[in-house]
C-alpha positions as CSV (number, residue, x, y, z in Angstrom):
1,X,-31.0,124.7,-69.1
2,X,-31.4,125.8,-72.4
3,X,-35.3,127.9,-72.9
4,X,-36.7,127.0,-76.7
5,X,-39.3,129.6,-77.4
6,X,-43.5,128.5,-77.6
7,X,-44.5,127.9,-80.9
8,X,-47.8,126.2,-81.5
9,X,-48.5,123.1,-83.5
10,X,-50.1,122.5,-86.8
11,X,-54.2,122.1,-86.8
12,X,-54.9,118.4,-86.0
13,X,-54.9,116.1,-88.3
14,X,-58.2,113.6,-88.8
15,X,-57.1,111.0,-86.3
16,X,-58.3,108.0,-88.7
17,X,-56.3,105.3,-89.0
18,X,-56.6,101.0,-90.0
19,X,-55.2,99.6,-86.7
20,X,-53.3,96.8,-88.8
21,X,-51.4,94.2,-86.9
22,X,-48.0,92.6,-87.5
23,X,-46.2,89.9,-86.1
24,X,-42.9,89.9,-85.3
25,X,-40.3,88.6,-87.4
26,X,-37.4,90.0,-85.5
27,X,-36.7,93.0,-82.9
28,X,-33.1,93.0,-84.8
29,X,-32.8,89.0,-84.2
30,X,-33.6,87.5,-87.8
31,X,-36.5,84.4,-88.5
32,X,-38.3,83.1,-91.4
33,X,-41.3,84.8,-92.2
34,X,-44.5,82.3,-90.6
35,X,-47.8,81.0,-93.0
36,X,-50.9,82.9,-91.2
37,X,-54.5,83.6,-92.3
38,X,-55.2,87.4,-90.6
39,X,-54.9,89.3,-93.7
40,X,-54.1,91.9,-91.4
41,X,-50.8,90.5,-90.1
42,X,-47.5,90.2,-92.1
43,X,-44.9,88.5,-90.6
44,X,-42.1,89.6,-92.8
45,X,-42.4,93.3,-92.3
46,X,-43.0,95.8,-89.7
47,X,-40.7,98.2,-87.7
48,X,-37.6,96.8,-85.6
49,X,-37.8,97.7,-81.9
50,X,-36.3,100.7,-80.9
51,X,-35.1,104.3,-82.2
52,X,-32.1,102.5,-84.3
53,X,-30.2,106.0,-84.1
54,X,-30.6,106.1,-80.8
55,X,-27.0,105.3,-78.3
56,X,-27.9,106.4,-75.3
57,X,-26.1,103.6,-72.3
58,X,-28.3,101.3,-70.8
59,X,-28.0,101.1,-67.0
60,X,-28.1,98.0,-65.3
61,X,-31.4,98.6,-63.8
62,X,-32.9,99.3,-67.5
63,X,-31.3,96.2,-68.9
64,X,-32.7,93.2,-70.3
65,X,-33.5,90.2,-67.8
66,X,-32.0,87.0,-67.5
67,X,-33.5,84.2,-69.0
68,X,-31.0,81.1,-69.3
69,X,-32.4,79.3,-66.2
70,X,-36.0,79.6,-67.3
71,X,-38.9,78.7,-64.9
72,X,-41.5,78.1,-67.6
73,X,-41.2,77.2,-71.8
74,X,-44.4,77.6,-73.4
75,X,-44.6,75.2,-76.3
76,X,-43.0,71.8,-77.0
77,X,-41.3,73.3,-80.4
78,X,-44.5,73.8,-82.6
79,X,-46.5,77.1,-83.1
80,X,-49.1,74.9,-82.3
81,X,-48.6,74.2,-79.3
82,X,-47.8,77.6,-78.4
83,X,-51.8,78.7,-77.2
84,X,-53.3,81.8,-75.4
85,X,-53.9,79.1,-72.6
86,X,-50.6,78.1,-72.2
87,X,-49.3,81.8,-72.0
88,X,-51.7,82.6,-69.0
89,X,-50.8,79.6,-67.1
90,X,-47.0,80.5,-67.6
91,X,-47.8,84.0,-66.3
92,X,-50.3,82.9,-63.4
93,X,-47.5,80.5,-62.2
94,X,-44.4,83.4,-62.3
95,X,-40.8,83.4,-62.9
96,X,-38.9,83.6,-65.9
97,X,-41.0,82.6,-69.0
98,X,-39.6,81.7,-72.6
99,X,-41.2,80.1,-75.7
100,X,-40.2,77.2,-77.6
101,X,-43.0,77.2,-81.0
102,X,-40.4,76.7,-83.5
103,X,-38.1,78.2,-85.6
104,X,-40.3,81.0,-87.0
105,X,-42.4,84.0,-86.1
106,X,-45.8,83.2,-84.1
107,X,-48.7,84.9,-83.2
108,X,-50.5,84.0,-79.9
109,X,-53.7,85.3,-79.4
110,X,-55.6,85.5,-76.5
111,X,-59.3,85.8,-75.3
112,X,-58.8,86.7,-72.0
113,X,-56.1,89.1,-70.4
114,X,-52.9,87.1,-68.8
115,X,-53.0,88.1,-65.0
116,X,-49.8,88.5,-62.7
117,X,-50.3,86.7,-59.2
118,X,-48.7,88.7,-56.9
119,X,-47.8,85.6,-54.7
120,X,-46.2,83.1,-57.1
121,X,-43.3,85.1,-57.3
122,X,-41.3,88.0,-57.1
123,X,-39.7,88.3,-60.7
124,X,-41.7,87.8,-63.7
125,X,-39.9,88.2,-66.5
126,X,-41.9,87.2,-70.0
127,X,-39.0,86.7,-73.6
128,X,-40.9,86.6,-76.9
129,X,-37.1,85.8,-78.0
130,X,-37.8,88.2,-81.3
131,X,-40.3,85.9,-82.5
132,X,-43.4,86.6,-80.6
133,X,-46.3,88.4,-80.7
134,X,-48.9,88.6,-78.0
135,X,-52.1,89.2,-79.7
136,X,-55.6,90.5,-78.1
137,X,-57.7,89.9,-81.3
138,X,-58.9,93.3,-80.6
139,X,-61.5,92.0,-78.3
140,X,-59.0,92.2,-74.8
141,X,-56.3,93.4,-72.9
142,X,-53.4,91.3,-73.1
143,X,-51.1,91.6,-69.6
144,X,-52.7,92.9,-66.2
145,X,-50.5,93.0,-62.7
146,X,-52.0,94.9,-60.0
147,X,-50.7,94.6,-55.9
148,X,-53.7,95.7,-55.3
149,X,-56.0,93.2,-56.3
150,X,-57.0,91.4,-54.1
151,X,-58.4,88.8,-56.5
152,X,-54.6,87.8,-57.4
153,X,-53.6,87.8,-54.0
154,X,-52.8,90.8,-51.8
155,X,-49.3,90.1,-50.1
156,X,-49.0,93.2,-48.1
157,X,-50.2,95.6,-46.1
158,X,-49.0,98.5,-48.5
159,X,-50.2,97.2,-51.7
160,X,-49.3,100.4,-53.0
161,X,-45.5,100.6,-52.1
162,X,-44.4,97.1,-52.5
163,X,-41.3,96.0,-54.5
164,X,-43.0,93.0,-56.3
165,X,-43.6,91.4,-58.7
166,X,-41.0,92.6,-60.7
167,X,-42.9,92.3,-64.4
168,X,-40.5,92.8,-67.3
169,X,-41.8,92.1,-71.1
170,X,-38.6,91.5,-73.4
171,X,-37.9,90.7,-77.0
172,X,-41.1,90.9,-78.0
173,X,-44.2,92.3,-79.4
174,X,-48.3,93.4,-78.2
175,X,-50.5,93.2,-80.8
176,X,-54.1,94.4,-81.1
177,X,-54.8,94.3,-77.5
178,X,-57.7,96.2,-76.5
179,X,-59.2,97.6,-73.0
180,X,-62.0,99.6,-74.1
181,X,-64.8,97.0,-72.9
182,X,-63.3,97.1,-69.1
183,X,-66.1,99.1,-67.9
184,X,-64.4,101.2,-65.2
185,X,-62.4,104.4,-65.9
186,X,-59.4,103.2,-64.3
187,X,-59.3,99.8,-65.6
188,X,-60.2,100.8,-68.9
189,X,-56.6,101.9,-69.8
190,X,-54.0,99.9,-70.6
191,X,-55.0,98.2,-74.1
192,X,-51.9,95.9,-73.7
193,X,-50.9,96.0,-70.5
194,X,-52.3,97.5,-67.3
195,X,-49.5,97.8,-64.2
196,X,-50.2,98.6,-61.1
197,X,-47.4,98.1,-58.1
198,X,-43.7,96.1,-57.9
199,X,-41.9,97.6,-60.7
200,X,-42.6,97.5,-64.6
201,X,-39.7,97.2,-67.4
202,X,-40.0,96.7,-71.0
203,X,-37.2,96.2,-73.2
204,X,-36.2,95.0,-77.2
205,X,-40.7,95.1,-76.9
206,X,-42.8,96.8,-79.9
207,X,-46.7,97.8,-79.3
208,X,-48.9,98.1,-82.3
209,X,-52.6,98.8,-82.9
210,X,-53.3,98.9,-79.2
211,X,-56.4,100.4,-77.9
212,X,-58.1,101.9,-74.9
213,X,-61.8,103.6,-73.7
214,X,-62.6,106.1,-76.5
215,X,-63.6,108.6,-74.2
216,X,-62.6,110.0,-70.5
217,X,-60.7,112.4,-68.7
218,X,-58.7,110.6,-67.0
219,X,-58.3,107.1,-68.5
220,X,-55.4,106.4,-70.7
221,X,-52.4,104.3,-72.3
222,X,-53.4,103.0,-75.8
223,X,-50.1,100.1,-75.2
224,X,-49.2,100.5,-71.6
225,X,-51.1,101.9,-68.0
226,X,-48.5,102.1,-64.6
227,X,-49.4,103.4,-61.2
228,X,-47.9,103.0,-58.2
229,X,-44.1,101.8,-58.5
230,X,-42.1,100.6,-56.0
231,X,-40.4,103.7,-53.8
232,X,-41.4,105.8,-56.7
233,X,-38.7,104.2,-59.2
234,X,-39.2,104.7,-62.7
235,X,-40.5,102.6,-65.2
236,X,-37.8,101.6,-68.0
237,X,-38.6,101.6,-71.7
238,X,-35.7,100.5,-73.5
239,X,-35.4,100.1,-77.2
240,X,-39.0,99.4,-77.5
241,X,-41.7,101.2,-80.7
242,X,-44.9,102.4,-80.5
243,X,-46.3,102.3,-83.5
244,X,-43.9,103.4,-86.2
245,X,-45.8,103.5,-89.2
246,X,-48.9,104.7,-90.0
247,X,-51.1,102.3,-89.8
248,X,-49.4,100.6,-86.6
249,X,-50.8,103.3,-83.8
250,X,-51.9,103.1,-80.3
251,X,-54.7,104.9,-79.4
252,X,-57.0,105.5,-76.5
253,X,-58.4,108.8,-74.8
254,X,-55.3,110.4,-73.4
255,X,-52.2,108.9,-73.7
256,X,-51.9,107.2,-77.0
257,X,-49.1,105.1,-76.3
258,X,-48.5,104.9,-72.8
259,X,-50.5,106.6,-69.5
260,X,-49.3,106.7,-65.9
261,X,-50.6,108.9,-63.0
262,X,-47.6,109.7,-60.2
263,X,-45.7,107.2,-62.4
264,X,-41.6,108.6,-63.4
265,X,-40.5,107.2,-67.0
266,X,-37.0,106.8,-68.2
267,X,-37.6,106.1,-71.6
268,X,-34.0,104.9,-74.0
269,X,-33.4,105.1,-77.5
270,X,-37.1,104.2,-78.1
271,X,-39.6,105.1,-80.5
272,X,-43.4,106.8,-80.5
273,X,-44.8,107.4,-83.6
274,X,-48.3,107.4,-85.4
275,X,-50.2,107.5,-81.8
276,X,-53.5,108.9,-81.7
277,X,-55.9,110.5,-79.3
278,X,-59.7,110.3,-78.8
279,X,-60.6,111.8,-76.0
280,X,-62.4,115.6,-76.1
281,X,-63.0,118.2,-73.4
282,X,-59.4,117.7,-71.4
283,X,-59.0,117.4,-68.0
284,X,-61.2,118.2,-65.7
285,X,-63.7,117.9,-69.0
286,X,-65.1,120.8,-70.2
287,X,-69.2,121.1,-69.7
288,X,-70.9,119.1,-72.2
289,X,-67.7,117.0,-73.6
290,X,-66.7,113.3,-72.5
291,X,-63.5,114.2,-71.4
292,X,-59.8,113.6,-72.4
293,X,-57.9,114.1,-75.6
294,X,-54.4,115.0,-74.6
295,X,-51.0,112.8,-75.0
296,X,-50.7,111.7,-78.3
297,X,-47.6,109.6,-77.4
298,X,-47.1,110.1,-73.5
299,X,-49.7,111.4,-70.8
300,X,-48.0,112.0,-67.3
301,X,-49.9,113.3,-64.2
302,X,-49.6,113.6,-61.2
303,X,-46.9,115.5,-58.8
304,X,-43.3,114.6,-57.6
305,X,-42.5,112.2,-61.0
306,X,-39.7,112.6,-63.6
307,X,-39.7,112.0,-67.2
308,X,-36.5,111.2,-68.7
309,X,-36.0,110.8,-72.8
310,X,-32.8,110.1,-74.2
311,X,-32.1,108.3,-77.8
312,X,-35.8,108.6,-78.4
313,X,-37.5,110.0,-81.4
314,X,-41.6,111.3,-81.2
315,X,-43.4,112.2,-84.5
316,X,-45.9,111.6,-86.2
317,X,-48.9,111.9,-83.3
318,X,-52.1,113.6,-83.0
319,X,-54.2,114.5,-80.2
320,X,-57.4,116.9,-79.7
321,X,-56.6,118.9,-76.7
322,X,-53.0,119.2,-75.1
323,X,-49.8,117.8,-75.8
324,X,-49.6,116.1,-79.5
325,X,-46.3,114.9,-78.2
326,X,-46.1,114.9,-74.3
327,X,-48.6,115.6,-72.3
328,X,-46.8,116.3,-68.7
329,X,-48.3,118.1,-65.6
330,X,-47.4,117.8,-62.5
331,X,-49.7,119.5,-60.2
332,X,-47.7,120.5,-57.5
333,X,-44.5,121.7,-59.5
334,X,-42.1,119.5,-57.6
335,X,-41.7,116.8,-61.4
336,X,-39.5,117.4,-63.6
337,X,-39.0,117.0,-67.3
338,X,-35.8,115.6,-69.2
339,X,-34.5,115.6,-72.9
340,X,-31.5,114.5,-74.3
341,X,-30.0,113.6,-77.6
342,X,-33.8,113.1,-78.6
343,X,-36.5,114.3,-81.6
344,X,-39.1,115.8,-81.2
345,X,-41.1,116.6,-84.1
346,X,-44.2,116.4,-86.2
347,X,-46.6,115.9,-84.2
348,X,-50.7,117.4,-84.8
349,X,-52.9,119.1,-82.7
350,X,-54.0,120.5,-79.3
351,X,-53.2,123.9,-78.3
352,X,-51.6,124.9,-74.4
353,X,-47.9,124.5,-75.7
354,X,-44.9,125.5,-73.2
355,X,-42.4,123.5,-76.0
356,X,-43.5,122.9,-79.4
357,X,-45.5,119.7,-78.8
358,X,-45.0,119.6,-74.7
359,X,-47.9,120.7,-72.3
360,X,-46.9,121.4,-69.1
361,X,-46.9,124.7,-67.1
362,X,-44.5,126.7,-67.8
363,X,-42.8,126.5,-64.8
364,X,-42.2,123.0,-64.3
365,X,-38.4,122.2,-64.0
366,X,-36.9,120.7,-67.2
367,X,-34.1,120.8,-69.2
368,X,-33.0,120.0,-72.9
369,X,-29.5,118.9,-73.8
370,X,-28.7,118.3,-77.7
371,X,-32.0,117.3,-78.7
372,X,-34.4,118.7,-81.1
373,X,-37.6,119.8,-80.1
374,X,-39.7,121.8,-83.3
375,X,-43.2,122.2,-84.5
């Protein structure tokens, strides 16, 4: 295990930023460049999925799904016909979903979130093929799966341990979702998706301008919100952005990118940069303060979890409180943190700094191996 000395980051930056929103013209896979009106969107441009210097080997369980034998095609081979409605019936009836809008890049956007029925079946898989974007217009969340809900059917007993759905999100990007308006703390994380249950996967998948509640200790995920996986496996995030350029960010109250509580990560040749925090007064809040501010690119709580990075670079985030880069605590000391051939760097803010950029207790187990972790 190799020990890097504390050093503490820079003062935070002003965490003001134009949550711009583009669509995707390829993840790596090529396209012609759509006609749109959202002066915010540009179709040609925009970050590719993934840390591209980033080699780490994919295992089998972190691979993409798939999707030759689909169950669903949204769209008859026009971007018209490829509508927010049509996405949430694909995803309310399960399976393997694909999109057929035409040859180039299209926005979807929805007005209401897509909702995972946990009885239709057991693997959802959703492929933007590298020209999608799932759009929430800024006004919703875009994907929600929860086992226990009973609203989209409760198929077991243990709700909370169950091994479906299976959700992965593939070749593809979330755009402008936003969670804010949810009115609980718990639901209010999660601007793009909210996971809760089965297992979670994304891969080849970008996340930009992606918002959660403003304000709370203990809500979070400005992209992505998981609890409750299957056995305690981890979630996979493989050769997938967050953010990437400045104005591209996610942003919520803890957790600017993504949020989990008892939730393990093993995060590949990804990317987390220009993620922001709003959230003041940590966790538990100080007197007087709403709560929240740490995580500017990852918040982890809880107690026996792992983190694993590899391939993945983190710059370029701010927070308020703890943990401009990683925010990782695990209360009873039995998680454990792991680095390799990753970059840390960069990143604004906070203070309570066991790595440059890393909150956690400073005995928590971790190691590093031939990465780069500085202020």
């Amino acid at each position: 295990m190799v020990r890097i000395p504390a050093v503490l980051t820079r003062g935070a930056r002003a965490a003001a930023a134009t949550i711009a929103v583009l669509a995707l013209q390829a993840c790596g896979l090529g396209g012609e460049a759509a006609d749109v009106d959202n002066p915010y969107t540009d179709p040609s441009d925009g970050p590719p999925a993934g840390y591209g210097e980033g080699d780490c080997p994919i295992p089998e369980s972190g691979a993409a799904a798939d999707v030759s034998e689909p169950t669903t095609i949204v769209g008859d081979g026009t971007a018209a016909s490829c509508t927010g409605d049509a996405f949430i019936d694909a995803v309310a009836g399960g399976g393997i979903i694909t999109f057929d809008c035409g040859p180039d890049p299209v926005i979807i956007e929805l007005e209401r979130p897509a909702k995972v029925f946990n009885d239709a079946s057991e693997e959802v898989v959703i492929d933007g093929g590298g020209l999608v974007t799932l759009s929430g217009g800024g006004s919703t969340r875009i994907l929600y799966m929860n086992t226990c809900d009973e609203d989209q059917g409760w198929t077991t007993s243990h709700c909370d341990n169950q091994d479906h759905p299976r959700l992965t999100v593939q070749n593809i990007t979330f755009a402008n979702g936003d969670a804010s308006a949810e009115g609980e703390e718990q639901t209010g994380g999660g601007g793009a998706i909210w996971a809760r249950g089965g297992r979670f996967k994304a891969v080849n998948a970008r996340f930009f301008g992606n918002a959660c509640a403003e304000v709370g200790q203990d809500v979070g995920g400005g992209a992505i919100r998981v609890f409750d996986q299957y056995e305690d496996r981890p979630v996979y995030l493989v050769n997938t952005t967050f953010g990437g350029e400045e104005d591209l960010g996610n942003t919520c109250s803890n957790g600017g990118a993504i949020s989990s509580i008892g939730v393990s990560w093993t995060i590949i040749n990804s990317l987390f940069s220009h993620n922001w925090v709003t959230g003041e007064g940590a966790n538990p809040k100080r007197e007087g303060t709403p709560g929240g501010g740490s995580g500017g690119a990852i918040y982890n709580d809880g107690n026996t979890m792992t983190l694993s990075l590899c391939g993945t670079r983190i710059e370029e985030n701010t927070v308020n409180e703890h943990g401009a880069a990683i925010f990782f605590v695990t209360n009873d000391r039995s998680g454990s943190l792991h680095i390799e051939e990753s970059i840390l760097q960069n990143n604004h803010g906070g203070s309570w700094y066991a790595l440059p950029g890393i909150s956690m207790h400073e005995d928590t187990d971790y190691s590093v191996d031939d990465a780069s972790i500085i202020e």
